[in-house]
C-alpha positions as CSV (number, residue, x, y, z in Angstrom):
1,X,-28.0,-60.7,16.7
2,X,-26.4,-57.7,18.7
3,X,-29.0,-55.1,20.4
4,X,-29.1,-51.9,18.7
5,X,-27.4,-49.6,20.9
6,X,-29.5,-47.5,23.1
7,X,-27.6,-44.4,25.6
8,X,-29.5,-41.5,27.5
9,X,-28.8,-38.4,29.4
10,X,-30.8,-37.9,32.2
11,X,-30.4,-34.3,33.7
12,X,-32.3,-32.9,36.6
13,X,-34.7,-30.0,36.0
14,X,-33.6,-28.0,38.7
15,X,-31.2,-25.1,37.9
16,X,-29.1,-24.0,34.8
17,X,-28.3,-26.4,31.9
18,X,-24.5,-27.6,33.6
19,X,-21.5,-28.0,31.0
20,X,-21.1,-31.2,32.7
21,X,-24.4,-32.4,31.1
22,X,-23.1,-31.2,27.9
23,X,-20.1,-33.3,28.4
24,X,-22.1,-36.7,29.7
25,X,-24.8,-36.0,26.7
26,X,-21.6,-36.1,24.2
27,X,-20.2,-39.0,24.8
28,X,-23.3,-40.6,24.9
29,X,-24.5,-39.0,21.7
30,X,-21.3,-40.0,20.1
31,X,-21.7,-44.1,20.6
32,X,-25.3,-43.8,19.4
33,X,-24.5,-41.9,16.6
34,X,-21.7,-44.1,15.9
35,X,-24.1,-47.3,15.5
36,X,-26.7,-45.9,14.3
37,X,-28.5,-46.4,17.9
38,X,-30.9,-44.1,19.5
39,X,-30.3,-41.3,22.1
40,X,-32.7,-40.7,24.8
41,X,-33.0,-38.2,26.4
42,X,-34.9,-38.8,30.0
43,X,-35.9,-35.8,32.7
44,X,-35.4,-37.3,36.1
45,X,-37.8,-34.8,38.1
46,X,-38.5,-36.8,41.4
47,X,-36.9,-33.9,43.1
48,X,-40.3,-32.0,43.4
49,X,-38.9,-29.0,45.8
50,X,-36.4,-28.0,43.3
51,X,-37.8,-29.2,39.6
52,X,-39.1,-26.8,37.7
53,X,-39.9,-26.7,34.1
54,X,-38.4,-23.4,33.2
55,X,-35.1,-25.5,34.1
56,X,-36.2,-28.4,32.0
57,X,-36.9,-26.0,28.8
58,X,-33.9,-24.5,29.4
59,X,-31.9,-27.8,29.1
60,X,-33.9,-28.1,25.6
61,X,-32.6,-25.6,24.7
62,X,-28.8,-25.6,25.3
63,X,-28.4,-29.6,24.1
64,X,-30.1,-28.3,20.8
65,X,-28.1,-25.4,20.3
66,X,-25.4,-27.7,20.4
67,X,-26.7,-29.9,18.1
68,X,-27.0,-32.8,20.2
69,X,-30.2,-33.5,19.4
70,X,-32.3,-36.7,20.9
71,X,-34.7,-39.7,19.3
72,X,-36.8,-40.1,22.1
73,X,-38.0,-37.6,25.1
74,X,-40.5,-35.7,26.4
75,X,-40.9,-33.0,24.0
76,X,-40.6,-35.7,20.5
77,X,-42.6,-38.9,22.5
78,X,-41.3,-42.2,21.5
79,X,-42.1,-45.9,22.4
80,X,-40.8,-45.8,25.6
81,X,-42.5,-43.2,27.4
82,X,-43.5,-41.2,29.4
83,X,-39.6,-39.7,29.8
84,X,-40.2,-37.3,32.7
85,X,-39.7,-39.5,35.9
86,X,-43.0,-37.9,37.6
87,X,-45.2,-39.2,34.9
88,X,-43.9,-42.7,36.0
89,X,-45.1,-42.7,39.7
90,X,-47.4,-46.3,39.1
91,X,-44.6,-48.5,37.1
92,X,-42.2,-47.2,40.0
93,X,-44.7,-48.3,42.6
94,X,-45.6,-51.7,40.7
95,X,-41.8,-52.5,40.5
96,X,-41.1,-51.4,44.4
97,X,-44.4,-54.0,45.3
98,X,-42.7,-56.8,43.0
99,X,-39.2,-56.4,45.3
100,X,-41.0,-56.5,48.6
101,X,-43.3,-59.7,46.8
102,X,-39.8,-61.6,46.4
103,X,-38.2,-60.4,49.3
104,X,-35.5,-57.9,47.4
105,X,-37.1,-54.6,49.6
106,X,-38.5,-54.3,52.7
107,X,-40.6,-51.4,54.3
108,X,-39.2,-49.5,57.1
109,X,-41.1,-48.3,59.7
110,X,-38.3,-45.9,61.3
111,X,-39.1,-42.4,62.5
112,X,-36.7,-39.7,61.6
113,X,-35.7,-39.3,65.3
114,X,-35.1,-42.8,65.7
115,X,-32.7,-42.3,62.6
116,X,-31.1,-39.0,64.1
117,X,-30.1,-41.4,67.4
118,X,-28.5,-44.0,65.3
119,X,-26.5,-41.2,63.7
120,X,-25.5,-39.7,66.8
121,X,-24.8,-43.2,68.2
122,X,-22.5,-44.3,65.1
123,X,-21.0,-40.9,65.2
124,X,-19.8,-41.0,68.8
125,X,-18.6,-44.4,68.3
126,X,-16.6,-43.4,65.5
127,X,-18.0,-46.6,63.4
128,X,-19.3,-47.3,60.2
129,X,-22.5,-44.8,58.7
130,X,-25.3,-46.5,57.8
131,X,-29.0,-47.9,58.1
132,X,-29.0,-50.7,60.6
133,X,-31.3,-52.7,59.1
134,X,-33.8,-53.0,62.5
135,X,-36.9,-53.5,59.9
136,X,-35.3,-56.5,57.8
137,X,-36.7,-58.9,60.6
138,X,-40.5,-57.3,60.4
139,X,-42.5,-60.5,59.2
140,X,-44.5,-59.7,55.8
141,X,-47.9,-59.8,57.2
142,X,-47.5,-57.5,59.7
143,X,-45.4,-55.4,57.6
144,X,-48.2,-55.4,54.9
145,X,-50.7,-54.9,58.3
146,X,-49.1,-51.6,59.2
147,X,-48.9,-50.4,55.8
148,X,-52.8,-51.1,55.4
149,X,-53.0,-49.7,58.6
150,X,-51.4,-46.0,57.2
151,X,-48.4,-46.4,59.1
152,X,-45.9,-43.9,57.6
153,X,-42.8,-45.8,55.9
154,X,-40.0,-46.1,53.4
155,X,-39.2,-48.7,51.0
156,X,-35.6,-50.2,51.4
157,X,-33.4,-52.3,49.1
158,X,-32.6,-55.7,51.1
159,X,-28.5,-55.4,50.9
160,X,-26.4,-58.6,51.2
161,X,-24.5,-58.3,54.4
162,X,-21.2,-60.5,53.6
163,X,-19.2,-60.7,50.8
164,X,-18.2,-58.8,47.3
165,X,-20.1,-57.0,45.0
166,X,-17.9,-56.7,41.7
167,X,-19.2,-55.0,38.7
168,X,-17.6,-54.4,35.2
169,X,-16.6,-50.5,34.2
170,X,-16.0,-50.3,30.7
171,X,-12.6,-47.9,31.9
172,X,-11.7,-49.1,35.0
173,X,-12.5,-53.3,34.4
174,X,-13.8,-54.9,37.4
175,X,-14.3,-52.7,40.3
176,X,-15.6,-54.1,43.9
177,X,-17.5,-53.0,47.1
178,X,-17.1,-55.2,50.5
179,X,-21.3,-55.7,50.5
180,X,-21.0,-54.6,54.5
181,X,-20.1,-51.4,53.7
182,X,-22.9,-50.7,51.6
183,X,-26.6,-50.1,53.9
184,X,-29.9,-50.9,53.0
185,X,-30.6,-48.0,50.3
186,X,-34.1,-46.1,50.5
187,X,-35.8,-47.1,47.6
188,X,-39.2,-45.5,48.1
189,X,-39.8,-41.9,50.0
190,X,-42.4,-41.9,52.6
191,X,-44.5,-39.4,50.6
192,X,-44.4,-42.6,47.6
193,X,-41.8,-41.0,45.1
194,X,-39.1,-43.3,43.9
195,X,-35.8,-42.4,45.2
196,X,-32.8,-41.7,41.9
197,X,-31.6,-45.4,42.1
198,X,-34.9,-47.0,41.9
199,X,-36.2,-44.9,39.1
200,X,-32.9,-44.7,37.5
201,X,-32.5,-48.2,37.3
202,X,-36.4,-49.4,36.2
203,X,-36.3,-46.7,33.7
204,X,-33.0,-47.8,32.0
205,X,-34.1,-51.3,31.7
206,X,-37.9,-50.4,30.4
207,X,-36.2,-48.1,27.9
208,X,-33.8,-50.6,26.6
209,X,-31.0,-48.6,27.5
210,X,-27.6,-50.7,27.0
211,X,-24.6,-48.3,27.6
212,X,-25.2,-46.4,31.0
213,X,-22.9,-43.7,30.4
214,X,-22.2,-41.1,33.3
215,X,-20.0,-39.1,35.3
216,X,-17.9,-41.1,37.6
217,X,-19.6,-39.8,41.1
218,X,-22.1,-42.5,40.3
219,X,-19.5,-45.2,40.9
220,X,-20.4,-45.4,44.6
221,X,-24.1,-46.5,43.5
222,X,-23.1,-49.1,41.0
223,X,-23.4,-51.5,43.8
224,X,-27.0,-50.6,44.6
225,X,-27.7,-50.5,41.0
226,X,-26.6,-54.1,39.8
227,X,-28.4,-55.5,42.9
228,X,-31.3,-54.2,41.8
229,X,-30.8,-55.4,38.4
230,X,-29.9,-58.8,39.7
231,X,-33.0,-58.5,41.7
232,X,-35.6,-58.0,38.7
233,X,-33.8,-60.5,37.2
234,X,-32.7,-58.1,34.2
235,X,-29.7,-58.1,32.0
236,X,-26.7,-55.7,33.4
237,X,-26.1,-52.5,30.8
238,X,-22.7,-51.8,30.3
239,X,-21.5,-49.5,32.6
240,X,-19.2,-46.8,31.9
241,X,-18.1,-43.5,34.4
242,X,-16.5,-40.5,32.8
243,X,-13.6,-38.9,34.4
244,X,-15.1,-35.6,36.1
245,X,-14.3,-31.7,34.6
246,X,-12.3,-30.5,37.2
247,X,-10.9,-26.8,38.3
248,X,-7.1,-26.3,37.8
249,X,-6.8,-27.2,41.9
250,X,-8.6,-30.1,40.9
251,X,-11.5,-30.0,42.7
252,X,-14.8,-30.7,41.0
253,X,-15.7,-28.3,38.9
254,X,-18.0,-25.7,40.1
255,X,-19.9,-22.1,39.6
256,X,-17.4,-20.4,42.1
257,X,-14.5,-21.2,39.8
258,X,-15.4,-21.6,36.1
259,X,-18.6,-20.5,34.8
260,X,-20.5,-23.8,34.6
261,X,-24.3,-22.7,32.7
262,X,-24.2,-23.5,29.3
263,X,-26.4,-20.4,28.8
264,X,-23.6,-18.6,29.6
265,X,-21.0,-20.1,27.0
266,X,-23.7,-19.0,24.6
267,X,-24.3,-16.0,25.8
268,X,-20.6,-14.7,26.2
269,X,-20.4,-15.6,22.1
270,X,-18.7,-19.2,22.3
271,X,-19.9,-21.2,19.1
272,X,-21.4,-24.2,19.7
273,X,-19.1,-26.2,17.9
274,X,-16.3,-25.1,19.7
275,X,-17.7,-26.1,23.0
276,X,-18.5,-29.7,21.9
277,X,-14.9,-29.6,20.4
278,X,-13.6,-28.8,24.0
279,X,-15.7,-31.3,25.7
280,X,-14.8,-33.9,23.1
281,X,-10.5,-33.0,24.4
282,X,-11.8,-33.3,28.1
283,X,-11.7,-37.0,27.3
284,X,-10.9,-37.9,24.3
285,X,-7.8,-37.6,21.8
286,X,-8.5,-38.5,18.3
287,X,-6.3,-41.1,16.3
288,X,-4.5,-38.3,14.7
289,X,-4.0,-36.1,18.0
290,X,-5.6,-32.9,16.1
291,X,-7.5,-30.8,18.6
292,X,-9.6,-29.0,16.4
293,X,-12.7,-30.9,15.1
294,X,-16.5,-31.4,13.9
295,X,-18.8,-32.9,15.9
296,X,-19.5,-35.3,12.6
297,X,-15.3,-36.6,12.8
298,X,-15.3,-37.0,16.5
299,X,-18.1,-39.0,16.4
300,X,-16.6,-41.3,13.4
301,X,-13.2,-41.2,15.5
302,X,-14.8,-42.4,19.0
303,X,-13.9,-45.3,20.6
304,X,-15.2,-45.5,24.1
305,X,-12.6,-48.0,25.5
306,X,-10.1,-45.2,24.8
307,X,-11.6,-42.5,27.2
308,X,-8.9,-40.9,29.5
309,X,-9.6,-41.9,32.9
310,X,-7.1,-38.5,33.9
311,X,-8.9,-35.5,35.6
312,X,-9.8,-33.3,32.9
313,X,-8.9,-29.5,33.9
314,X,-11.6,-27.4,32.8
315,X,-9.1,-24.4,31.1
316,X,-11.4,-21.3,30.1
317,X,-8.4,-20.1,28.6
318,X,-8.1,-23.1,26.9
319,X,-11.7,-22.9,25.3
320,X,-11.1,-19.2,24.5
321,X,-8.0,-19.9,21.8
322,X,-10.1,-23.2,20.7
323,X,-13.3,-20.8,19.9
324,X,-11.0,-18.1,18.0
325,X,-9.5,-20.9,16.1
326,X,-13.2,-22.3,15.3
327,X,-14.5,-18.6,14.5
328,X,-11.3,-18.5,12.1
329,X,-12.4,-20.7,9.7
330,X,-15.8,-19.9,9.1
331,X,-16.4,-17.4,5.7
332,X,-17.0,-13.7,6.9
333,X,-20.6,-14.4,5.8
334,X,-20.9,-17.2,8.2
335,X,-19.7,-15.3,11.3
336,X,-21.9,-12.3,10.1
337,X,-25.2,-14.9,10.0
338,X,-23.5,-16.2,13.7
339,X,-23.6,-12.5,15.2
340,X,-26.9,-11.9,14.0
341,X,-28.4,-14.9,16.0
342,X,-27.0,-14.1,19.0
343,X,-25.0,-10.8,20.1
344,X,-26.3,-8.6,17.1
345,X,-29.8,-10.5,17.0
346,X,-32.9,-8.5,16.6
347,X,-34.3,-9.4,19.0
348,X,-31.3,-9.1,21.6
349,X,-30.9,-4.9,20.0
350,X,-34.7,-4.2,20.7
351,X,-33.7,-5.1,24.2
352,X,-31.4,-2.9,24.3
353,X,-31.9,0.1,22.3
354,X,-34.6,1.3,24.4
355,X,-32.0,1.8,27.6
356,X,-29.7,3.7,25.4
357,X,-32.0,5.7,23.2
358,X,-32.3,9.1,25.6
359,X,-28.8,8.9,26.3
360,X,-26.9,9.4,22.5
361,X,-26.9,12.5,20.6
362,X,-24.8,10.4,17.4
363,X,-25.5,6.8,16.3
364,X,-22.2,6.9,16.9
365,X,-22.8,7.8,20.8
366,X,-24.5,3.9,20.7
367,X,-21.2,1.8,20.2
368,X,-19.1,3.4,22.9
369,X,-22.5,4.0,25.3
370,X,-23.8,0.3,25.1
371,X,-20.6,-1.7,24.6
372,X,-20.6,-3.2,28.0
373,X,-24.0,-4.8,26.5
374,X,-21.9,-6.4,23.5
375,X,-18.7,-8.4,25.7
376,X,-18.3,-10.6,28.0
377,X,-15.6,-10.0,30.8
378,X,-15.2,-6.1,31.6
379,X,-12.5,-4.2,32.9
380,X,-12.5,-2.3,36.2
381,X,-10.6,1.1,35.6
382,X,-8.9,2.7,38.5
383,X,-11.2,5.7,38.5
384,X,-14.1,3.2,39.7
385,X,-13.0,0.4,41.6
386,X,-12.8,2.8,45.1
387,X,-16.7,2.9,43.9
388,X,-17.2,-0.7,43.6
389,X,-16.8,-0.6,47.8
390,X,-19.7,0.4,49.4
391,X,-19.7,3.1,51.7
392,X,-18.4,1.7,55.7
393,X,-17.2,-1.4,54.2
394,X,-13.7,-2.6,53.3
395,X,-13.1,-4.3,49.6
396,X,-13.0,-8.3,51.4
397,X,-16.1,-7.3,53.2
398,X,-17.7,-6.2,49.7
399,X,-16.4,-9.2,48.3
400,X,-18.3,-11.5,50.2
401,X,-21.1,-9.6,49.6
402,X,-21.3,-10.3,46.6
403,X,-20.5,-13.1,47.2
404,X,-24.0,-14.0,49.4
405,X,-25.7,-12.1,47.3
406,X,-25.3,-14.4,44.2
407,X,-25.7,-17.7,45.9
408,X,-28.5,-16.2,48.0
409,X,-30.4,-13.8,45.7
410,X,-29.5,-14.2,42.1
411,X,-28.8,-18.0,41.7
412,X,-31.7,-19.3,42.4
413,X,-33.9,-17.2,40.0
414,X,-34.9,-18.6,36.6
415,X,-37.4,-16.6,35.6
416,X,-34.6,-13.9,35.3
417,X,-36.3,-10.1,33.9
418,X,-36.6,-6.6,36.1
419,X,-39.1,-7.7,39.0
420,X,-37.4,-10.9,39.9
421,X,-33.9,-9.2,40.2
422,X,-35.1,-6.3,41.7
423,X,-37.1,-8.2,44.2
424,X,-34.2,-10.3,44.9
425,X,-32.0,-7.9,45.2
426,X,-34.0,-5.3,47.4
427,X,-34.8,-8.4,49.2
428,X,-30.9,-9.0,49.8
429,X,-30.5,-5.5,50.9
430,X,-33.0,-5.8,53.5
431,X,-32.3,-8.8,55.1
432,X,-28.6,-7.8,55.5
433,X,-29.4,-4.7,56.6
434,X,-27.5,-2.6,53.7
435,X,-28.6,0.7,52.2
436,X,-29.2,1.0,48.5
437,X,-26.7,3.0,48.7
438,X,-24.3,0.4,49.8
439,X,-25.0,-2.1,47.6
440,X,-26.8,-0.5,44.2
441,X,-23.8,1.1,42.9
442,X,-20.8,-1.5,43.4
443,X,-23.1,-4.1,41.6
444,X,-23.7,-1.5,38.8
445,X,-19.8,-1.3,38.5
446,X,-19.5,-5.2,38.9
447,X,-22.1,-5.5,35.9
448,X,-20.9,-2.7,33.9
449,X,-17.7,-1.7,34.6
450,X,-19.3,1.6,35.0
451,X,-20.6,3.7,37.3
452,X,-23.3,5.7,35.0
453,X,-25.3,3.3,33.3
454,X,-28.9,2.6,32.5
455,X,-31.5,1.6,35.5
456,X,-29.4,-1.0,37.2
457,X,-32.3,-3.2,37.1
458,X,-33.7,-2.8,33.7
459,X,-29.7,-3.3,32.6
460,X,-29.3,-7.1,34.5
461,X,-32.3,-8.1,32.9
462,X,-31.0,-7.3,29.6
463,X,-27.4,-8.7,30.2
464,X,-28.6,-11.8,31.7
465,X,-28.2,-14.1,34.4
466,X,-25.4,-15.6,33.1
467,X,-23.0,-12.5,32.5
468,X,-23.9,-11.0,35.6
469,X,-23.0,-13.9,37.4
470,X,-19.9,-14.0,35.6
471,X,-19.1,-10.0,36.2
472,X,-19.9,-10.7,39.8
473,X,-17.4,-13.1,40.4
474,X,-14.4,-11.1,38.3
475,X,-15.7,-8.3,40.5
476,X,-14.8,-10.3,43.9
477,X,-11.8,-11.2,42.4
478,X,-10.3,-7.6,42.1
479,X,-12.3,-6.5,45.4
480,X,-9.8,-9.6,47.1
481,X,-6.3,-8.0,45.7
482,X,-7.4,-4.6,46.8
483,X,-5.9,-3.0,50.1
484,X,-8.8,-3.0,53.0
């Protein structure tokens, strides 16, 4: 009797919900749905500097208001728990003692600066990168002595050093690694968390997972992965690596060229529907070659041996028509209940009426005074963009600015309201040694469009991470065509 099937996304907690989840989670939603399987979803926090759990509610979130909603995970339990990685520490510990009991892993012993002088050493001899495997030949007892004895180490996966490792990809068929290229992976940190292919790997198996779906950078550690596998003596999932979303020059895609938080595709007024329709097209072409569709006929259409392998181009353009077309066809009492969740919400108007209330003398004043709170791109007239340059700098100079002061100052925060981006922002200011002056006005007109607007810090707060971030970057993009 065939397993059921069993497929899982497993995002990391540690910044915005990425489209490229979105996209992974689909495909993977799809075959469960399909046959009548289950979809897991699994939080892989090992990273403890950068997980946080705004970002893992936030991923909650997004994948629900797509309707990709999951059987098992940390928020609806399920037999296979727990499904956040850092309530796992002891079965990740048992399974890293049962590799070093049949002689799969090894500790190493290895101080970071003797690691830095095999770098430097490989490096000037312009060989191969890699862990040189000096603690293989450590006997067991002493190994086990040193450990006893507090001796600070890592846990490493014992490699084989000749030969070919050939796994099976669903897409690509057999794919192979020369085993000598591949070094003896850390499997175990010296502070005892798992590393991603340890935990990755124990956690698919325990949870019965039998289609690892996932984006194609992982192909590099399907080596690693099936000798671990092969080491535990487990059955091999199939494996199967989605083409990456790419930008039009088709590099990966990233922040600095597409918006890539799914808050933001939500917050700019894209349905949900739409979105998954897109993602679906990034790899997918139904039997009929339609490009609009449901969610409930893509997954009835799938086939997973009929993913594109060619580098989907992430087209915002693209996605824009695809939305209108979708907003089209619902009933103007649909789209009315749609605009009162999100951009016409209650709760979103509370937000704002309170910055616009001492500034109209009509209701009417409200539409034209608030509007830049209602859209998502906004334009730059002439009259303002000499303003968007702060005084004694040139527009490039501006630009990059801006530049620093998103990737610096505004990325990072989560817990997104006045304080944090004021903080962040007098913060920014301060450290590069810019007047408010210089920077508190051309960020208004990035935001805005305008240069008479609410408290500029009261106004991000309301807009949002997500369409400031967005504004920000249009706003470099005009600062770059304009004459220094």
């Amino acid at each position: 009797m065939a397993k059921a099937v069993r497929t899982r996304i497993a995002p990391s907690p540690t910044g915005d919900p990425h489209v490229g989840t979105a996209y992974v989670a689909l495909f993977n939603y799809a075959l469960a749905r399909q046959n009548g399987g289950q979809f897991v979803l699994r939080i892989e926090d090992t990273d403890r500097q950068r997980s946080n759990p705004e970002s893992e509610a936030q991923i909650f979130d997004a994948l629900r208001w797509l309707g990709l909603d999951w059987d098992e995970g940390p928020d609806v339990g399920g037999p296979c728990g727990p499904y956040r990685q850092s309530e796992r520490s002891e079965i990740y510990t048992e399974h890293a003692e049962m590799l070093i009991e049949s002689g799969h892993a090894y500790p190493c012993f290895c101080t970071r600066e003797r690691l830095a002088e095999l770098r430097a050493e490989q490096k000037a001899a312009k060989g191969r990168f890699g862990y040189d495997g000096r603690c293989r030949s450590i006997g067991k007892d002493e190994a086990a002595r040193r450990r006893a004895a507090g001796e600070a180490h890592v846990i490493r996966l014992a490699m084989p050093s000749d030969g070919e490792i050939v796994v099976e990809d669903l897409l690509r068929g057999e794919v192979s690694f020369e085993a000598v290229q591949i070094d003896d992976q850390v499997l175990v940190k010296s502070d005892g968390y798992p590393t991603y292919h340890l935990a990755n790997v124990v956690d698919d198996h325990l949870m019965g997972i039998t289609h690892v779906i996932r984006a194609e950078e992982w192909i590099s550690s399907l080596p690693k992965h099936v000798r671990l596998y092969e080491a535990f003596g487990w059955e091999l999932p199939v494996f199967c690596h989605l083409p990456l979303l790419r930008n039009a020059d088709k590099s990966k895609i990233s922040k600095r060229k597409n918006p890539v938080s799914l808050n933001y595709y939500r917050r700019a007024g894209f349905l949900p529907e739409a979105v998954l329709n897109y993602l679906a097209l990034m790899g997918f072409a139904m039997p009929d070659e339609r490009e609009e569709f449901s969610l409930a006929e893509f997954v009835e259409a799938f086939d997973p041996a009929k993913i594109s392998l060619g580098g989907p181009v992430f087209d915002l353009e693209k996605l824009v028509w695809l939305n209108g077309k979708h907003i089209r066809d619902l009933s103007p009492e649909d789209l009315l209940q749609r605009l009162r969740e999100e951009q016409l919400s209650d709760e979103y108007l509370l937000k704002v009426l309170p910055l616009a209330h001492e500034r109209i003398d009509t209701l009417a004043d409200f539409v034209s005074y608030a509007e830049f709170f209602f859209v998502g791109d906004v334009d730059y007239p002439e009259a303002v963009r000499s303003k968007m340059v702060g005084k004694g700098l040139t527009p490039p100079q501006m630009a990059k600015i801006f530049r620093r002061l998103l990737e610096e100052g505004l990325d990072p925060i989560l817990d997104w309201k006045i304080e944090t981006v004021e903080e962040a922002i007098r913060d920014f200011a301060d450290r590069h040694e810019l007047s408010p002056k210089q920077l508190f006005m051309p960020v208004r007109i990035a935001v805005t469009g305008r240069t008479a607007t609410p408290g500029l810090f009261d106004t991000m707060a309301v807009l949002g991470k997500e369409l400031c971030r967005r504004r920000l970057r249009c706003a470099m993009d005009i600062l770059r065509t304009m004459k220094a």
